[in-house]
C-alpha positions as CSV (number, residue, x, y, z in Angstrom):
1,X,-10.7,-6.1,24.3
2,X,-8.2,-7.7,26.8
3,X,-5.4,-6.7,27.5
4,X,-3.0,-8.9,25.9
5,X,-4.4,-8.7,22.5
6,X,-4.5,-5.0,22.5
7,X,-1.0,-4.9,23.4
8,X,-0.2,-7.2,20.7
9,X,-2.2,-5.6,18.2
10,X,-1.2,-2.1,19.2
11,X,2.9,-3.1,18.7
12,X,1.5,-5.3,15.1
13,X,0.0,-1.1,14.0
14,X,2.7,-0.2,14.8
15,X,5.0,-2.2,13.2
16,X,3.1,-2.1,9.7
17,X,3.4,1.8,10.3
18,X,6.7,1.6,10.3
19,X,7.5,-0.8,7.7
20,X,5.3,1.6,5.3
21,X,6.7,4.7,5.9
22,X,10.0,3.1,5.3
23,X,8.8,1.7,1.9
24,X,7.3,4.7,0.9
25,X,10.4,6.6,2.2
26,X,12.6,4.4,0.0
27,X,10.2,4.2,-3.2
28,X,9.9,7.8,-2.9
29,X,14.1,8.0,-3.3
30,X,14.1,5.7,-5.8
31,X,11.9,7.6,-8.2
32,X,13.5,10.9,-7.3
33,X,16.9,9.2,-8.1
34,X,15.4,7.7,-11.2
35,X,13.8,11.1,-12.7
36,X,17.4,13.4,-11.7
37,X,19.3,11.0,-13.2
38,X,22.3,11.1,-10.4
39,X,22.4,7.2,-9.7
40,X,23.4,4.2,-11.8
41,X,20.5,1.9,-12.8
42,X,21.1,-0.5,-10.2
43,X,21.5,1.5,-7.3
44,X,17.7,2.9,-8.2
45,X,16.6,-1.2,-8.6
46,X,18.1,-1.5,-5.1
47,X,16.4,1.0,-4.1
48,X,13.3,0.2,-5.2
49,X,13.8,-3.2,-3.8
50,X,14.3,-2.8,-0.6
51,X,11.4,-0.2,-0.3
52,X,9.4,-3.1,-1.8
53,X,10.1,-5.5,1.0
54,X,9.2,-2.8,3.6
55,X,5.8,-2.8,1.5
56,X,5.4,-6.8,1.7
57,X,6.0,-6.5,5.4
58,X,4.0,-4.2,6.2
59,X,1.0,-6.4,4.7
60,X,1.8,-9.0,6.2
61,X,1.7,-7.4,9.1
62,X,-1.8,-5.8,8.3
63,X,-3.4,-9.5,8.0
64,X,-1.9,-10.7,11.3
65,X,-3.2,-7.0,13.0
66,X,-6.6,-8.1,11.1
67,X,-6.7,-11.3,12.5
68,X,-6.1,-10.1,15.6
69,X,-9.7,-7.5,15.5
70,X,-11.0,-10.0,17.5
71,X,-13.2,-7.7,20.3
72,X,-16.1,-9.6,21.6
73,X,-20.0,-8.3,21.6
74,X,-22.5,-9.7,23.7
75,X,-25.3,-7.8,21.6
76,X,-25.8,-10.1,18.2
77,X,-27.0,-7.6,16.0
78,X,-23.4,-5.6,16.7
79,X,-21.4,-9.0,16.5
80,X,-22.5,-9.9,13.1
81,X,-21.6,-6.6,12.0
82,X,-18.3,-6.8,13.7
83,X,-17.6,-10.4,11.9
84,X,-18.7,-8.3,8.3
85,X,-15.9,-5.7,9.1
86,X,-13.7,-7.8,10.0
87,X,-14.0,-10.1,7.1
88,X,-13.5,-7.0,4.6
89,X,-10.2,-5.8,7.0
90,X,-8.7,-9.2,6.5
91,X,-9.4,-9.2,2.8
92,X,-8.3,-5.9,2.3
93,X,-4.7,-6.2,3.7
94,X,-4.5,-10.1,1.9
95,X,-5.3,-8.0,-1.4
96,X,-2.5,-5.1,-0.2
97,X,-0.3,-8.3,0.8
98,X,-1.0,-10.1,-3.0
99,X,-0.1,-6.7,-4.6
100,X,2.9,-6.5,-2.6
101,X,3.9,-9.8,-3.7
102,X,3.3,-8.9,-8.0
103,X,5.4,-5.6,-7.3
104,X,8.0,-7.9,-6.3
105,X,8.0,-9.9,-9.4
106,X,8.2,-6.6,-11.4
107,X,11.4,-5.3,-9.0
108,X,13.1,-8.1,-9.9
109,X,12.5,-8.5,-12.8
110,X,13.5,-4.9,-13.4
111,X,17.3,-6.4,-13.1
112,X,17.4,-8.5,-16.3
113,X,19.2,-6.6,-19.1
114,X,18.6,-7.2,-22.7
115,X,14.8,-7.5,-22.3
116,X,12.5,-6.8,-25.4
117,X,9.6,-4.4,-25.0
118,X,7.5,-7.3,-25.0
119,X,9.2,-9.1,-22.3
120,X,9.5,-5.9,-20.5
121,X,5.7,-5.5,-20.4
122,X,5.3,-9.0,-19.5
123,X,7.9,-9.4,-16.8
124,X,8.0,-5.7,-15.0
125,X,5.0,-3.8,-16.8
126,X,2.2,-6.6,-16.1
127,X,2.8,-7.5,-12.9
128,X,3.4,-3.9,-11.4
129,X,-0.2,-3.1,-12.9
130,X,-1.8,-6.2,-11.3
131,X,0.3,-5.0,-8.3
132,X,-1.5,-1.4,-8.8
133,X,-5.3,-3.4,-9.1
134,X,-4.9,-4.8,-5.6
135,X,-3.5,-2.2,-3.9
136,X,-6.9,-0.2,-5.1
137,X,-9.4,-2.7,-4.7
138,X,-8.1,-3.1,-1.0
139,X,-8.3,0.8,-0.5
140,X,-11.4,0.5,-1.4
141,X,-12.2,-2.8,0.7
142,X,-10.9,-0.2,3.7
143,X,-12.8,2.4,2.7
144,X,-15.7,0.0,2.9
145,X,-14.7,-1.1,6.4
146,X,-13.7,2.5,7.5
147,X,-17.4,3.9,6.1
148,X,-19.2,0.7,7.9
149,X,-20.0,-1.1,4.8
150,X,-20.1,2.4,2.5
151,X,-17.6,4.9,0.6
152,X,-17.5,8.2,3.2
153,X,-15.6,11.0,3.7
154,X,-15.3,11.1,7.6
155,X,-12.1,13.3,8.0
156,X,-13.4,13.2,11.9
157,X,-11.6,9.8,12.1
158,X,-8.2,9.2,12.3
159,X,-8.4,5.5,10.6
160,X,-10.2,7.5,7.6
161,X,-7.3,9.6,7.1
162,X,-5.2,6.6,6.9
163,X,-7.3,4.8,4.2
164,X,-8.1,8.1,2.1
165,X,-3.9,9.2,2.0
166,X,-3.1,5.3,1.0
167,X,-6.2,5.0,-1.7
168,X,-4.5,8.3,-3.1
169,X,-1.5,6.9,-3.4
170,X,-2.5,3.7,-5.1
171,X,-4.4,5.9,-7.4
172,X,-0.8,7.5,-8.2
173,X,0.8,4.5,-8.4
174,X,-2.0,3.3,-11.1
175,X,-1.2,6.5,-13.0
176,X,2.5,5.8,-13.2
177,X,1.9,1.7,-14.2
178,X,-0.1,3.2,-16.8
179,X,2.8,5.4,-18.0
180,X,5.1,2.6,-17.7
181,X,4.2,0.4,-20.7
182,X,6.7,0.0,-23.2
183,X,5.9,0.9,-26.9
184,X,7.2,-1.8,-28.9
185,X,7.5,1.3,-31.8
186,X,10.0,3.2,-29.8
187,X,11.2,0.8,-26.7
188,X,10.2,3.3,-24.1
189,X,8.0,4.1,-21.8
190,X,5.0,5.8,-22.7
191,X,5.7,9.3,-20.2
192,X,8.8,8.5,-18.1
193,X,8.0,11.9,-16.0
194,X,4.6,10.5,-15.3
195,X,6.0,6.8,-14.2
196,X,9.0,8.6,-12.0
197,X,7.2,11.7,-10.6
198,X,3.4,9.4,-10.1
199,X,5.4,6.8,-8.5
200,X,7.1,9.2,-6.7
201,X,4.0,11.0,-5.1
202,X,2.2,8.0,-4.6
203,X,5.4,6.4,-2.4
204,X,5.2,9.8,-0.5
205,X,1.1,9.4,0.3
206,X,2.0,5.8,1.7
207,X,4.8,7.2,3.9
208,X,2.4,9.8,5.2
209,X,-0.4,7.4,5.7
210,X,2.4,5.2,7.3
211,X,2.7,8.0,9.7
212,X,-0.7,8.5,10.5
213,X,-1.3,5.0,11.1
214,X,1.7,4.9,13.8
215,X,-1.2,7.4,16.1
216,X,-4.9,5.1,14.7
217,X,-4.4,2.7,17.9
218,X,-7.1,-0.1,18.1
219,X,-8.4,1.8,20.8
220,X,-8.6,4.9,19.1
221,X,-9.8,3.5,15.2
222,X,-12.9,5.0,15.8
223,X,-11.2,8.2,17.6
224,X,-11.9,11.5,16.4
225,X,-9.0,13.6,15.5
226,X,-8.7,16.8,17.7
227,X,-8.9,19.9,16.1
């Protein structure tokens, strides 16, 4: 790879490293804030918010470090398979960016007061779950790319660890979207523990993965960690 782009694409890792563990950080406070009960509503929105637009960063980021797994192969065979992997790394952080972008809609929407149940599904519940959807069909689009084209467990790879910490997270995040809907019966939330304490679990995996990901260099992807 020359040198240039690994340059660039080492400071672009390193920068959607950064901008994840920041979102998870802050996602992370904001459930912990939400379930004790020590903040004002808003200040928790906030909260959430700004971890959000660490979260849409750092996916944007991911498709423009994707774009930039460009390494050449003179041997055909290996360069075919090298254009496969790189088509389900782009598509997997464009999926992560898309689900970025519906947990946006749900954050702000999550500032209206007066909402029914039903426009509380639709506006913050709905969109949060479709945000959940991507972020696990692109874990599993990197577990894909991670496995070469199959679902592994390779815990001798540092890039695994990465993929394995996030899919956990998003499986988290799933769990608390689930617990999030709003019973039109009762106007609340089918298990707030579940939504504040999942959400808060699943922030924490993607700051951890965030941190991992800051050391999985594109020269050391396929590195082996050292034990």
């Amino acid at each position: 790879m020359d040198q240039v782009l690994t340059r660039r694409s080492t400071r672009l890792n390193l920068g959607a490293a950064v901008a994840f563990v920041l979102g998870g950080s802050l996602f992370a406070l904001g459930a912990a804030l939400a379930q004790l009960d020590v903040v004002s509503l808003p200040v928790v929105n906030v909260t959430y918010l700004v971890g959000g637009c660490f979260f849409t960063l750092g996916g944007y980021v991911s498709i423009l470090l994707a774009d930039d797994d460009t390494a050449p192969h003179t041997d055909e065979r290996r360069r075919r398979w090298r254009l496969r992997q790189r088509r389900r790394s782009w598509l997997s952080a464009f999926v992560l960016f898309v689900g970025t972008l519906f947990f946006a809609v749900s954050l702000v929407a999550a500032f209206a007061a007066g909402l029914t149940p039903r426009q509380s599904d639709g506006w913050i519940w709905l969109p949060d779950m479709t945000g959940c959807v991507c972020f696990l069909a692109s874990g599993h689009l990197a577990m894909l790319d991670v496995g070469e084209g199959h679902v592994r467990i390779l815990p001798h790879l540092i890039g695994w660890w990465v993929v394995a910490v996030n899919q956990l997270g998003s499986v988290l995040f799933f769990l608390a979207g689930i617990a999030a809907f709003i019973r039109p019966a009762t106007s609340s939330a089918v298990n707030t523990g579940l939504v504040n304490w999942g959400t808060f679990a699943g922030a924490v995996c993607f700051a951890v993965g965030g941190f991992i990901q800051a050391f999985d260099t594109p020269t050391t992807t396929r590195t082996v960690v050292q034990p």
